[in-house]
VOGU-3710 file (C-alpha; in Angstrom, 3 decimals, decimal comma):
1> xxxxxxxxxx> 0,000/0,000/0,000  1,364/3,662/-1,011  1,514/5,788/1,576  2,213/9,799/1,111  5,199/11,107/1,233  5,626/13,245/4,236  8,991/13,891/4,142  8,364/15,051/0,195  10,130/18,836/-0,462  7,346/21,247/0,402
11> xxxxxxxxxx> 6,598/23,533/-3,379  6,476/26,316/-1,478  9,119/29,281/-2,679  9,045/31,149/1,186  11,384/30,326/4,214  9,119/27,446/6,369  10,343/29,377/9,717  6,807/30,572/9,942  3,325/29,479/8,666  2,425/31,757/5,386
21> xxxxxxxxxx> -0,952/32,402/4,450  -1,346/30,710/1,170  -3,561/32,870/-0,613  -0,810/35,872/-0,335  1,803/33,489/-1,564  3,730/34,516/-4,524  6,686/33,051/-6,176  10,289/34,727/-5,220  12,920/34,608/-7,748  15,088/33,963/-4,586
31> xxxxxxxxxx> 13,817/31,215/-2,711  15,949/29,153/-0,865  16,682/25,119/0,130  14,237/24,118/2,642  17,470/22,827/4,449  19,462/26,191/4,974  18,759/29,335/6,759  17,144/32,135/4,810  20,071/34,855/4,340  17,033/37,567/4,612
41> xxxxxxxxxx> 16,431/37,113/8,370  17,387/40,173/9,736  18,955/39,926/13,359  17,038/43,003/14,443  12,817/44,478/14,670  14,492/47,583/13,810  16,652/46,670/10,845  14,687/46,990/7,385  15,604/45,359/3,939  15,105/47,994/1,027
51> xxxxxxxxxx> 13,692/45,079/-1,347  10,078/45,407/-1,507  9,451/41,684/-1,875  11,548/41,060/1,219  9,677/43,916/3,615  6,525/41,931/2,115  7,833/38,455/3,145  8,773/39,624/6,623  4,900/41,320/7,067  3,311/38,522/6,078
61> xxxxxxxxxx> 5,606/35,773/7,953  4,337/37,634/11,281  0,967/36,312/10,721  -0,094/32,369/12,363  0,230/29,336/10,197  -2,946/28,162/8,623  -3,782/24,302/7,921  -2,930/24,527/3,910  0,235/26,004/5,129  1,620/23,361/7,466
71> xxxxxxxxxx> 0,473/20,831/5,165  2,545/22,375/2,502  5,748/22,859/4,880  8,504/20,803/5,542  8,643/18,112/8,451  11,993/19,332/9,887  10,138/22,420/9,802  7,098/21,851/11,557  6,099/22,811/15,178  6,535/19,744/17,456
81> xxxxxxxxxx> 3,133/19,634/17,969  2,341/19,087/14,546  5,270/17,235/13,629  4,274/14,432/16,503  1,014/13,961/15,285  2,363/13,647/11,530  4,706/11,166/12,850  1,219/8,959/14,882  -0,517/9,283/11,344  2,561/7,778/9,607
91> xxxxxxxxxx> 2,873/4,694/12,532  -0,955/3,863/12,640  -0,977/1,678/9,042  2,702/0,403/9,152  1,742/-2,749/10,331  -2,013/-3,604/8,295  -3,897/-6,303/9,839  -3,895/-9,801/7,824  -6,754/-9,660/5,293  -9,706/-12,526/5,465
101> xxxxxxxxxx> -9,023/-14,609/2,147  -12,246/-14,679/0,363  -13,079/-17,946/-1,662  -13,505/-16,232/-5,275  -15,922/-19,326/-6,196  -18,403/-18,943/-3,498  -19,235/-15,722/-5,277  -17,585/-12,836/-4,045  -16,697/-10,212/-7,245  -14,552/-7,054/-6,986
111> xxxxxxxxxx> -17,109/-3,851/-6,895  -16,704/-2,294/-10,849  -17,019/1,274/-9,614  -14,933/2,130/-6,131  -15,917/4,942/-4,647  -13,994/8,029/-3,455  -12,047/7,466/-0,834  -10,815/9,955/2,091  -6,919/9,927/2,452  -5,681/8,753/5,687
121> xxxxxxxxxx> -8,990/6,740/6,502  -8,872/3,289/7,296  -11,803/0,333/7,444  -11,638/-0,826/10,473  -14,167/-3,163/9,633  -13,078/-4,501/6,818  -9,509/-4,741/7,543  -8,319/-2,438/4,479  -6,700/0,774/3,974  -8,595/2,986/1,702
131> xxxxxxxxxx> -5,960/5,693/1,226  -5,498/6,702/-2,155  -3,319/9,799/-2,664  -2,344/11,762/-5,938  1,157/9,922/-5,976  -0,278/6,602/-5,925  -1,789/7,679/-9,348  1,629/9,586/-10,656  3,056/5,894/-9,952  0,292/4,158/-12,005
141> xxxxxxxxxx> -0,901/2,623/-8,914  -4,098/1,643/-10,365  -4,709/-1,925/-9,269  -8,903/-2,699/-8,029  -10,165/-1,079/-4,853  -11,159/-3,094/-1,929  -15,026/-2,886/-1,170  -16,231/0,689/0,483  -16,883/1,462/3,812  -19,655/-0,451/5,646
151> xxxxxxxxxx> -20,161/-3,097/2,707  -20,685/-6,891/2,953  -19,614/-9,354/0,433  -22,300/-11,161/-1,052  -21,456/-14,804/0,189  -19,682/-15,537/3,483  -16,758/-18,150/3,376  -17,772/-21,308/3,646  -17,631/-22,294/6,925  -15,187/-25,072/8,117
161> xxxxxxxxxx> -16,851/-28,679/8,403  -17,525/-29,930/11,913  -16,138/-33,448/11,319  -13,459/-34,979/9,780  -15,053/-37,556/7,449  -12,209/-39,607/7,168  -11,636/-39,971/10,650  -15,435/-40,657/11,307  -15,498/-43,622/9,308  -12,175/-45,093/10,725
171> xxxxxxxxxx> -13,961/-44,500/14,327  -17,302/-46,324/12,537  -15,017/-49,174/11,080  -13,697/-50,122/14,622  -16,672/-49,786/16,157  -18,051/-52,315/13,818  -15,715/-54,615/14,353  -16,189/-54,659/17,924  -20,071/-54,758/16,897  -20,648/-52,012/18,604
181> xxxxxxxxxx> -23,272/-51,148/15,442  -25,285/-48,013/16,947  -22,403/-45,825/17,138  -21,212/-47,244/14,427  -24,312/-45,638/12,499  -23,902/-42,480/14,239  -19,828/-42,262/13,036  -20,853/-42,957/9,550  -24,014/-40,681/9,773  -21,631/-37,702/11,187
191> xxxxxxxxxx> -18,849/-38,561/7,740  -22,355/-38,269/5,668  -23,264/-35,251/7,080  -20,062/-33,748/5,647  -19,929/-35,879/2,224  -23,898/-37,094/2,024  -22,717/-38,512/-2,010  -20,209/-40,644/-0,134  -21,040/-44,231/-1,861  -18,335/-45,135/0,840
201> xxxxxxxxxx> -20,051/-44,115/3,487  -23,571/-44,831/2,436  -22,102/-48,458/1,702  -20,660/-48,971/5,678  -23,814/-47,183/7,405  -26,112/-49,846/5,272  -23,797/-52,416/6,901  -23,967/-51,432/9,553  -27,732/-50,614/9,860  -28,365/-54,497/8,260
211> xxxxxxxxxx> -26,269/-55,591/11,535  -28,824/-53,887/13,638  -31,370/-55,453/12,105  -32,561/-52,328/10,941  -33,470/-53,428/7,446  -35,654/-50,825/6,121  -33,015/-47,900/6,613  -30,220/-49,896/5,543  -32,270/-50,129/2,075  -32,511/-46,470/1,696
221> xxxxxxxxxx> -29,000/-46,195/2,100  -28,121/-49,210/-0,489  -30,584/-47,706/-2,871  -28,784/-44,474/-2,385  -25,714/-45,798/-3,156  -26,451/-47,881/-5,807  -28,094/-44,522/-7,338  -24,207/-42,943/-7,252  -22,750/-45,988/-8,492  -24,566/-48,023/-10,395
231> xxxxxxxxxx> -21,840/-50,536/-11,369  -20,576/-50,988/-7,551  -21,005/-55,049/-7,372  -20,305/-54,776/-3,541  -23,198/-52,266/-3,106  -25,420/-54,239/-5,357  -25,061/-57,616/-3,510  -25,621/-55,732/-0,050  -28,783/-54,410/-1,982  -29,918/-58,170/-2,723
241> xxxxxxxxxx> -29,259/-59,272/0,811  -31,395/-56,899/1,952  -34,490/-57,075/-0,213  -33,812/-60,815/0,914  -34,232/-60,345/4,736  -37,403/-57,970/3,888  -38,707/-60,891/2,096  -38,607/-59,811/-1,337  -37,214/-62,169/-3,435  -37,720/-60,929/-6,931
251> xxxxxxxxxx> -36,504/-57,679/-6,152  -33,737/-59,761/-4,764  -32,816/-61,692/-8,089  -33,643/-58,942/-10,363  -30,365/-57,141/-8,694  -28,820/-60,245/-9,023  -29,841/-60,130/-12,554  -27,918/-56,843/-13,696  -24,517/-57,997/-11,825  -24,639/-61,020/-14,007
261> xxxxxxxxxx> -23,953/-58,470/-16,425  -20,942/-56,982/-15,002  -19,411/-60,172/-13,446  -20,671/-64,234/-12,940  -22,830/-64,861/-9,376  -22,370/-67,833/-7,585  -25,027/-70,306/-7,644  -24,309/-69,788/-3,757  -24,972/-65,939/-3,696  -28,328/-66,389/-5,817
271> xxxxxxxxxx> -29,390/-69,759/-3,657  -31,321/-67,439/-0,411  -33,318/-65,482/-2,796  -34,088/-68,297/-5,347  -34,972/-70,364/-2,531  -37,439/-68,018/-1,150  -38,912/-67,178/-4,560  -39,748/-70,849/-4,823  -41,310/-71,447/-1,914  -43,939/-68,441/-2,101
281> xxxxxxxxxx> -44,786/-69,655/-5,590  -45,126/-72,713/-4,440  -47,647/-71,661/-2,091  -49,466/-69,395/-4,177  -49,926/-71,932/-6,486  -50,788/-74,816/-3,529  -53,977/-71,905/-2,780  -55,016/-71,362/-6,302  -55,092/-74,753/-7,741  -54,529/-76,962/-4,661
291> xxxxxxxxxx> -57,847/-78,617/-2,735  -55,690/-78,513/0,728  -54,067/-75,454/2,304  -51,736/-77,383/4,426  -48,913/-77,459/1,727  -48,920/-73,684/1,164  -49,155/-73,201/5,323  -45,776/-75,833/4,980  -43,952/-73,342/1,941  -45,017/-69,824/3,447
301> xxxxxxxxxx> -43,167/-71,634/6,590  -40,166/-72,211/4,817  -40,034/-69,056/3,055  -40,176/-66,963/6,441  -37,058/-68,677/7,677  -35,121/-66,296/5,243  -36,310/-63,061/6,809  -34,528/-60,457/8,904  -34,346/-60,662/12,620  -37,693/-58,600/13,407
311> xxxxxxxxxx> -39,230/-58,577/9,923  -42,934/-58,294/9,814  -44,101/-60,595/7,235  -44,961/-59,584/3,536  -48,635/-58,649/3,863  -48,955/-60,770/0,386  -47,519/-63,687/2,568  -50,334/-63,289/4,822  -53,035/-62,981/2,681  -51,982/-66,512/1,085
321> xxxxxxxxxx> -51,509/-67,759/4,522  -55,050/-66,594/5,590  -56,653/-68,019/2,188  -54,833/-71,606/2,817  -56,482/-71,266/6,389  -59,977/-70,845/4,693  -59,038/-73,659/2,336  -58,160/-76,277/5,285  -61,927/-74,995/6,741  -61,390/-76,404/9,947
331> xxxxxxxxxx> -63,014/-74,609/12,962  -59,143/-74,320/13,968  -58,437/-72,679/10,688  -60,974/-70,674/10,349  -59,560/-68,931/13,302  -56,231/-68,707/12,293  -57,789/-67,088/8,952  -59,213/-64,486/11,039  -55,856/-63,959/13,377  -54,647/-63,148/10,111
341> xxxxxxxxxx> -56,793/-60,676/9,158  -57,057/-58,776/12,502  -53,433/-58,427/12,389  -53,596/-56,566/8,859  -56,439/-54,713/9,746  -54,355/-53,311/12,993  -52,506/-51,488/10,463  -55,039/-50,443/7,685  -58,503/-51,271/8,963  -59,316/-49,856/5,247
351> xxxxxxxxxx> -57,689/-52,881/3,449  -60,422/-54,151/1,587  -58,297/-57,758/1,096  -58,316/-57,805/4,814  -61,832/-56,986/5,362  -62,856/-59,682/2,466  -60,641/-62,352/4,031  -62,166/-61,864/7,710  -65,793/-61,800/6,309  -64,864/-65,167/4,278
361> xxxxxxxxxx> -63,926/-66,890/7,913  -66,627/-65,467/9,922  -68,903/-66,902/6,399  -67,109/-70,316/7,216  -67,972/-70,089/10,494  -71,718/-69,897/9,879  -71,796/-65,875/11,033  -73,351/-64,704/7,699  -74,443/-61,266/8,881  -70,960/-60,456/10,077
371> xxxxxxxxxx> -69,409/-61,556/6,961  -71,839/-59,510/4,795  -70,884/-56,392/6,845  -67,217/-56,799/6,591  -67,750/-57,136/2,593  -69,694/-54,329/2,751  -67,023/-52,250/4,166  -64,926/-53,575/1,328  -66,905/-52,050/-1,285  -66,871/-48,597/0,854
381> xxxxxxxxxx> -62,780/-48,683/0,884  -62,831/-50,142/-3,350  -66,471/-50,314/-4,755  -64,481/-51,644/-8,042  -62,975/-54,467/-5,445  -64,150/-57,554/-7,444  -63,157/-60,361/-4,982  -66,122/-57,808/-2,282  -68,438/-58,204/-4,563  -68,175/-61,916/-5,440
391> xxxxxxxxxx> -68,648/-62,716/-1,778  -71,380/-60,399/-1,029  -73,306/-61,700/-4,064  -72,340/-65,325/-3,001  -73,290/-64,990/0,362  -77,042/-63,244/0,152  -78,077/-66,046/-2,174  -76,596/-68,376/-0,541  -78,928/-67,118/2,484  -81,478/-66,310/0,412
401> xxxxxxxxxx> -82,258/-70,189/-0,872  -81,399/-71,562/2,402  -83,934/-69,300/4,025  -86,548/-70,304/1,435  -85,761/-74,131/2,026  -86,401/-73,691/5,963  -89,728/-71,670/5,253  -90,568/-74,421/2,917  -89,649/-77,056/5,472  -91,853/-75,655/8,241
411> xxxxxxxxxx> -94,963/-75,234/6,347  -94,696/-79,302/5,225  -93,588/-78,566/2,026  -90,670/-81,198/2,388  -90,367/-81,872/-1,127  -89,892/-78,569/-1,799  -87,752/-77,639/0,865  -85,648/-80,827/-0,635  -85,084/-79,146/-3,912  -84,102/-74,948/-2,880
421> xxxxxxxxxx> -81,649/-77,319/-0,136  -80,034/-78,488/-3,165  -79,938/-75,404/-5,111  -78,307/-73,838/-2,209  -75,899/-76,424/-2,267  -74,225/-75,669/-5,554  -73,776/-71,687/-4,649  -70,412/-72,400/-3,284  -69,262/-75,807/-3,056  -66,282/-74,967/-0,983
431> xxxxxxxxxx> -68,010/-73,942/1,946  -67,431/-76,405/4,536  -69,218/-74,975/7,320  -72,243/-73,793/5,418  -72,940/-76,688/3,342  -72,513/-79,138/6,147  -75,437/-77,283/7,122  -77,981/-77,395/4,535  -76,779/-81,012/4,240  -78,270/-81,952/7,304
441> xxxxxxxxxx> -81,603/-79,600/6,757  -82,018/-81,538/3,316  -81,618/-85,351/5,581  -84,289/-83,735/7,671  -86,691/-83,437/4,824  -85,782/-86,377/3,004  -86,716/-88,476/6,227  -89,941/-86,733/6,170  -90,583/-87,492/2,698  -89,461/-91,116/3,755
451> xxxxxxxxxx> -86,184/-91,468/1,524  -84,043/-92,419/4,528  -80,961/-93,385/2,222  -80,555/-89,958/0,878  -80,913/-88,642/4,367  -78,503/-91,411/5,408  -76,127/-90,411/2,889  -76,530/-86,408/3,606  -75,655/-86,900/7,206  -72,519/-89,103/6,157
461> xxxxxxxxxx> -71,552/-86,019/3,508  -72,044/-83,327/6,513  -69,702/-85,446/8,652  -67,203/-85,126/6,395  -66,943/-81,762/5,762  -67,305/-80,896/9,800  -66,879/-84,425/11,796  -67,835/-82,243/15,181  -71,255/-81,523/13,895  -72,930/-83,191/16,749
471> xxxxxxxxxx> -76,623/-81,892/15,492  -75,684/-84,029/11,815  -75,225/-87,303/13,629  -78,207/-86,767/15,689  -80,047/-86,810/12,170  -77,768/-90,312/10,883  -79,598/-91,817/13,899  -83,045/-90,903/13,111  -82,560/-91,695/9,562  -81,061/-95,442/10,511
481> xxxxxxxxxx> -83,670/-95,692/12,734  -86,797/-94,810/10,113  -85,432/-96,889/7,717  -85,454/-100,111/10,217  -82,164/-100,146/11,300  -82,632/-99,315/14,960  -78,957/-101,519/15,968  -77,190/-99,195/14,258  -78,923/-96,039/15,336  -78,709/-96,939/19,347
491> xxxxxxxxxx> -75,119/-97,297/18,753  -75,055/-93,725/17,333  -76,837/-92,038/19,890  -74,736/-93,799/22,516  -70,951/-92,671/20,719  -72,632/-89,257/20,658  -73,637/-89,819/24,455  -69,588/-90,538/25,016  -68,054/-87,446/23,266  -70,708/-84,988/24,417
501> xxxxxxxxxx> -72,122/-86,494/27,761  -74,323/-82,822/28,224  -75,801/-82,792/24,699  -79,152/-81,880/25,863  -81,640/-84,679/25,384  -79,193/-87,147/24,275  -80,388/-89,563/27,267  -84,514/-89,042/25,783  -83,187/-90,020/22,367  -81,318/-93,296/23,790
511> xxxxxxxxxx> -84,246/-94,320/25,765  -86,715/-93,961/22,368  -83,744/-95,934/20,331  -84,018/-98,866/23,009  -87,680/-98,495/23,031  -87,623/-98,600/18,659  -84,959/-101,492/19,298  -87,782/-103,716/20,911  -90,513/-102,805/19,021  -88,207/-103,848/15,766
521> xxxxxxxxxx> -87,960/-107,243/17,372  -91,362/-108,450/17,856  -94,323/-109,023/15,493  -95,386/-105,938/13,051  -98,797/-105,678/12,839  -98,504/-102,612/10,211  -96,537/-104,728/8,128  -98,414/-107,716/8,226  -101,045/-105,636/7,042  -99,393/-103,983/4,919
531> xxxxxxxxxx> -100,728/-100,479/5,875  -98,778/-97,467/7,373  -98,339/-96,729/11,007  -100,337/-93,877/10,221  -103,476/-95,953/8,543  -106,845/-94,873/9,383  -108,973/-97,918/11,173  -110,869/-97,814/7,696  -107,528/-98,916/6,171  -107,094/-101,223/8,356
541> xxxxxxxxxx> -110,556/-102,699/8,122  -109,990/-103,250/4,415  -106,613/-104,447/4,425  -107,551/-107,105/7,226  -110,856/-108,028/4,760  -108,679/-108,591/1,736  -105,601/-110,450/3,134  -108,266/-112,345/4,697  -109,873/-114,074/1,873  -106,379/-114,795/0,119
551> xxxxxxxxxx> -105,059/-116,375/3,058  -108,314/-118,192/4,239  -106,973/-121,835/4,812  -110,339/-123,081/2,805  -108,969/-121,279/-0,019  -106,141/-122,903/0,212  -106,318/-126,414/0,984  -102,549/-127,797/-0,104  -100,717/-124,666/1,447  -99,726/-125,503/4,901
561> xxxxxxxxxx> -98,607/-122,250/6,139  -102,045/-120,671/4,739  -103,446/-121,720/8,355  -100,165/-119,678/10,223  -100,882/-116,890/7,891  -104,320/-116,577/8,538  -104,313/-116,289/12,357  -101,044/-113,660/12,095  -103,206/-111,829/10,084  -106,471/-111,945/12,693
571> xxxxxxxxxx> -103,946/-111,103/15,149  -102,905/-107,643/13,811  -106,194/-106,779/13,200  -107,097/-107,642/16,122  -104,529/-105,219/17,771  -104,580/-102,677/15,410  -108,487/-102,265/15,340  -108,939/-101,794/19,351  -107,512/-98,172/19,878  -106,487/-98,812/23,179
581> xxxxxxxxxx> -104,305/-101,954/22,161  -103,113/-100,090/19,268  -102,032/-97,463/21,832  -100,121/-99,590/24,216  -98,291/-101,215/20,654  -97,941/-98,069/19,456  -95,990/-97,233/22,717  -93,731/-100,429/23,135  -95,264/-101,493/25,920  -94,803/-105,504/26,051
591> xxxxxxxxxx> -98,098/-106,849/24,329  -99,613/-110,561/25,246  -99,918/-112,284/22,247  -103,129/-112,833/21,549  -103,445/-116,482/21,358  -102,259/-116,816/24,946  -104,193/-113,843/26,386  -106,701/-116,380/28,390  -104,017/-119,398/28,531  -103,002/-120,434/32,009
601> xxxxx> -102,759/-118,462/35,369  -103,842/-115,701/37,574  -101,247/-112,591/36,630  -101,123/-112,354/40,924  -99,092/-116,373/40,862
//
């Protein structure tokens, strides 16, 4: 920086032993070196000089220095005074403060015009000297002024990073070797805060944050990374591992995929994910085409063994899951199925899947009204949600024919009732819990329409779908028991007796089978007769007439069990045609055979 030149000859032609007012000054033809003693002084007041200049010098040298004047004079010459505070101006900017160095890129720019500057002033603030004198500018000291007074730059200096990235990761590194992995993240996460487009250090936090089984952040930072570098193979086989443990396998493989591109993978590296992939395939398929949801409950089990530590399962694993549930149909199952969807409906209870797979159980479980509300509440989250409107559909006729069977049923219209049983039977086929139902309302009927084997064989069918439904085997017994087979039927209402000892009125049922079971053993007067146990005594007047005159003995003479037929006959009529005997038949009671009603001894011994 130029300073001014204090100690510069003064231009002045008068003697500097006394200020001179500068607008009197005139050039002398005599003037003297600053540095020698004027030859005019005269060594007396009363001593004169004839020169007119010289009286005029002396006059005007009497009167007090102005500022122009001192500025103008010598600084051998000056009064101490003056020439002390000269010398504190020339000391105060001989040793500048350091100037700031500005970073050029962050944006700073020299101003184009500088302004005026005052000589001798210097920015304190700024930490430059704005002195710019007229012999800076005779020296072609023209270089660019420093900003004015009072003004900012337009960008501040960056300011100096809090951490050193380098060293953070080192720390991270030996903190996840002694698997130590939280402050492992927070080392890394402190290098990223300084370098976030670190692939580096995006690369050790996902490590890291997989070690903490803390999978789903660990994936943002492999994606990241992968995003930088998209031909990092180390990244790329974190990023598989990952999708892996989150239980996405095709993800998985698909990464797999685009490094076979770069450089050949293992059949070892690709054998987790592959594995995986196979065994929720193998599921899906064991639900879709399958008849048994046991094998895709066996392959979702297999496929979960590959997930993270703490990894929820995929909520398309669960919705298989819950669907092999229904499939199996079990009352077991059906509650599992429902466990299912309750735990996906914690987290969206708008998830019309959800919703349709817990109305599908309760629908298994016989709760119709239930299960229309949930798929209901399906159409309300997706009306277009085709699987809700299937099973609503479904479901109301379903109820609708079954309804019209028992109205049919109860007003005697068995036949009827038989036939909207059956169409309701071929609504939904899979149904285990609802068609075991209508099975054993259609073996109701058929007993009343007196087709015992189809009733038979409904209550065997109703078993089989739900071998617990106590009220279907109830039916099997009546059925074996109307069609004659009253062994068989006392057996069944005993083995229901033994798994169910409180089934209400399972003791009245046994007693009537033991009852039936001694009827069946003696002589049937109905069937002799061949009438009905319902027969009018009309019908039983005319049947006795008729069998009568074919098995008269006179009629015939050479058959000798015409005679045995004939008083078997008179015998059931006999019985049949006295109401009160009829009754006590009717009733089991033990009946005396007619021929030996009046044969031998007083009933009192």
């Amino acid at each position: 920086m130029v300073l001014p030149n204090l100690f510069a000859k003064s231009p002045s032609k008068y003697q500097p032993d006394s200020g001179n007012n500068k607008e009197n000054r005139k050039p002398s033809s005599f003037s003297r070196s600053p540095t020698k003693r004027s030859a005019s002084k005269s060594p007396t007041k009363s001593t004169k000089t004839r020169d007119p200049a010289v009286n005029s010098f002396r006059s005007k040298s009497r009167r007090s220095p102005s500022q122009e004047d001192i500025a103008d004079t010598h600084p051998l010459n000056l009064p101490p005074d003056e020439r002390e505070r000269r010398r504190s101006a020339m000391s105060a900017p001989s040793d500048p403060p350091t100037p700031v160095e500005l970073d050029l890129e962050a944006g700073y720019s020299t101003p184009s015009s500088p302004p005026s500057a005052t000589n001798g002033v210097f920015n304190q603030a700024s930490g430059v000297n704005h002195v710019r004198t007229a012999s800076n500018k005779a020296n072609g000291d023209s270089g660019p002024l420093p900003p004015p007074h009072g003004s900012n730059p337009t960008t501040s200096p960056p300011p100096k990073p809090a951490f050193d990235p380098e060293a953070c990761k080192a720390v991270g590194n030996k903190y996840f070797k002694a698997k130590d992995y939280a402050k492992a993240i927070q080392e890394y996460s402190k290098a990223l805060s300084v370098e976030p487009q670190s692939v580096t250090y995006l690369s050790n936090r996902a490590a890291a944050l997989m070690s903490a089984n803390r999978f789903e952040e660990a994936l943002e930072d492999s994606k990241a990374a992968e995003e930088l570098d998209a031909s990092n193979v180390k990244v790329m086989h974190r990023l598989a591992r990952i999708y892996v443990s989150l239980g996405r396998p095709s993800e998985a493989l698909d990464v797999l995929d685009r490094i076979s591109t770069m450089q050949p993978v293992t059949h070892q590296e690709k054998a987790s994910a592959a594995a995986m992939h196979s065994h929720v395939e193998q599921a899906a398929t064991a639900v879709r085409e399958g008849t048994a949801g046991s094998m895709a409950i066996h392959a979702l089990d297999m496929a979960e063994r590959g997930l993270g530590v703490g990894v929820e399962k995929p909520r398309k694993w669960q919705l298989i899951r819950g669907e092999a549930y229904l499939k199996m149909g079990n009352a077991n199952a059906l509650g599992e199925a429902q466990s299912v969807a309750m735990s996906l409906l914690r987290k969206n209870d708008r998830d019309p899947e959800a919703l349709v797979l817990r109305g599908r159980a309760l629908y298994g479980q016989g709760d119709n009204e239930k299960a229309l509300q949930h798929f209901r509440q399906a159409l309300n989250c997706d009306p277009d949600f085709r699987d809700g409107v299937k099973y609503l559909r479904m479901v109301q006729k379903l109820d609708r024919l079954k309804e019209e069977g028992n109205v049919a049923f109860k007003s005697g219209k068995h036949r009827q009732a038989v036939d909207l049983y059956s169409q309701a039977l071929e609504v939904d086929p899979s149904n285990k819990g609802t068609n075991s139902k209508i099975l054993q309302n259609r073996a109701m009927a058929s007993i009343k329409i007196k087709e015992y084997k189809s009733a038979v064989a409904d209550c065997n069918r109703a078993l089989a779908l739900d071998p617990a439904y106590l009220k279907a085997r109830k039916t099997l017994a009546r059925a074996l028991g109307a069609s004659g087979d009253w062994d068989a039927a006392l057996k069944e209402f005993k083995s229901v007796q033994e798994t169910n000892p409180s089934e209400p009125g399972i003791s009245k049922d046994i007693r009537d089978a033991e009852l039936e079971l001694k009827k069946s053993k003696r002589k049937d007067y109905y069937k002799i007769l061949g009438v009905e146990k319902e027969a009018s005594d009309n019908e039983i007047k005319k049947a006795y007439r008729k069998l009568a005159i074919v098995h008269h003995p006179d009629k015939n003479p050479d058959d000798e069990d015409a005679a045995a037929r004939f008083k078997e006959i008179g015998e059931a009529y006999e019985t049949l045609s006295d109401g009160e005997k009829r009754a006590r038949y009717d009733n089991g009671e033990d009946l005396i055979d007619p021929s030996e009603m009046f044969s031998g001894g007083s009933p009192f011994g």
